[in-house]
C-alpha positions in Angstrom: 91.1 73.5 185.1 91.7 77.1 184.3 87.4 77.0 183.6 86.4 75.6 187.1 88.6 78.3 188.6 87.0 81.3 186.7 83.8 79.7 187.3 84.1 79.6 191.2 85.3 83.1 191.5 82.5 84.4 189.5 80.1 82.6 191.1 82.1 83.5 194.6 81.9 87.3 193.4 78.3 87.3 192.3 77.3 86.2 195.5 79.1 88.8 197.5 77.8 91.2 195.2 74.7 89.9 196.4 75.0 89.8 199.7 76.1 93.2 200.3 73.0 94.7 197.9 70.5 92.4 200.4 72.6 93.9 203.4 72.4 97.8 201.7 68.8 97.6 200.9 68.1 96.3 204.7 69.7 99.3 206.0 68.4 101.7 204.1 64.8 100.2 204.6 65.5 100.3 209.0 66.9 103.9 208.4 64.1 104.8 206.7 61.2 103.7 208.7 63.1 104.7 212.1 62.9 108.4 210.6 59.4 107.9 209.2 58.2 106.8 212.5 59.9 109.6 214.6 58.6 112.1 212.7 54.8 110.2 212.1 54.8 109.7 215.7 54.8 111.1 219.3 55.4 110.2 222.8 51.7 111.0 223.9 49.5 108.4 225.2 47.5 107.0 222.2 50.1 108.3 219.4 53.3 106.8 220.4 52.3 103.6 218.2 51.4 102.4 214.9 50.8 99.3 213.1 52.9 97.3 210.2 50.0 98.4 207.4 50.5 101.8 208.5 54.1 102.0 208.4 53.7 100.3 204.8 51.9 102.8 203.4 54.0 105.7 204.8 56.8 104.4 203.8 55.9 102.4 200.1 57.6 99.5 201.5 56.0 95.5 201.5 54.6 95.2 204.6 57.2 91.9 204.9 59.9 94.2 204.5 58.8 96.6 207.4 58.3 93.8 209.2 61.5 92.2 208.9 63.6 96.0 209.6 61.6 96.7 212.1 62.7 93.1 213.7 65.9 93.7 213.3 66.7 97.9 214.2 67.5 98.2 217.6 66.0 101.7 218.0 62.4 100.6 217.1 60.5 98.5 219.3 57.8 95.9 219.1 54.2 95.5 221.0 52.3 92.7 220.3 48.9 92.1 221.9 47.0 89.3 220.8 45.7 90.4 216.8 47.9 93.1 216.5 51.6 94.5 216.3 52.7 98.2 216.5 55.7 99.9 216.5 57.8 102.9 218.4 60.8 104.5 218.6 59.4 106.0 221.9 58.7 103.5 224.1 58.0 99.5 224.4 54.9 99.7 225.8 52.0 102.2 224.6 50.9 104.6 227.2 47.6 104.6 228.9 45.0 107.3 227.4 44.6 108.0 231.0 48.5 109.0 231.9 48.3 112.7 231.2 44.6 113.7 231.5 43.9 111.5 234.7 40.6 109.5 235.1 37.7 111.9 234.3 34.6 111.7 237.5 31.1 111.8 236.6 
C-alpha cells in the first residue's frame, strides 16, 4: 500500500514539474519574440509585418514554436492572407505602401 502511495505522488510531482517547465518555456518563448519583433519591426507601411520563417530565424526558435506563442500572446497579432501569415505588435492589418507617400501621377 505504502508503494502505490509513493508511486502516485511521484508520478503526481513529475508531472507538475512538467507542466510548469512547458508553461516557463512558453512564456519565455512569447516574451521573447514580442521584444524581437518590436525592435525588428516598425509601424511604416510595408515594415510593420513579418512572416513565421522570419521570426524563426531571428529568434533560433522552431518555426512550430513561434507559431504556437505567437497564437497564444495577446500583444502580437496575426494576418493571414491566403499562402501566407505575418506577425505585428503594431497593428492587425498591414498598411498600404500608399498611406504615407500618397498615389504617385504619371
Amino acid at each position: 500500500m505504502k508503494t502505490i502511495i509513493i508511486t502516485i505522488v511521484s508520478a503526481i510531482t513529475i508531472a507538475l514539474i512538467g507542466w510548469f517547465v512547458a508553461g516557463g518555456r512558453a512564456m519565455w518563448d512569447r516574451h521573447k519574440i514580442y521584444q524581437w519583433l518590436k525592435s525588428n519591426t516598425v509601424d511604416e507601411p510595408g515594415e510593420s509585418h513579418t512572416d513565421t520563417m522570419i521570426i524563426a530565424k531571428g529568434t533560433q526558435l522552431p518555426e512550430e514554436r513561434v507559431h504556437s506563442a505567437c497564437m497564444s500572446c495577446k500583444k502580437i497579432y496575426c494576418y493571414s492572407n491566403s499562402n501566407k501569415t505575418s506577425w505585428s505588435v503594431w497593428r492587425k492589418e498591414p498598411q498600404s505602401i500608399y498611406e504615407k507617400r500618397g498615389i504617385l501621377s504619371i
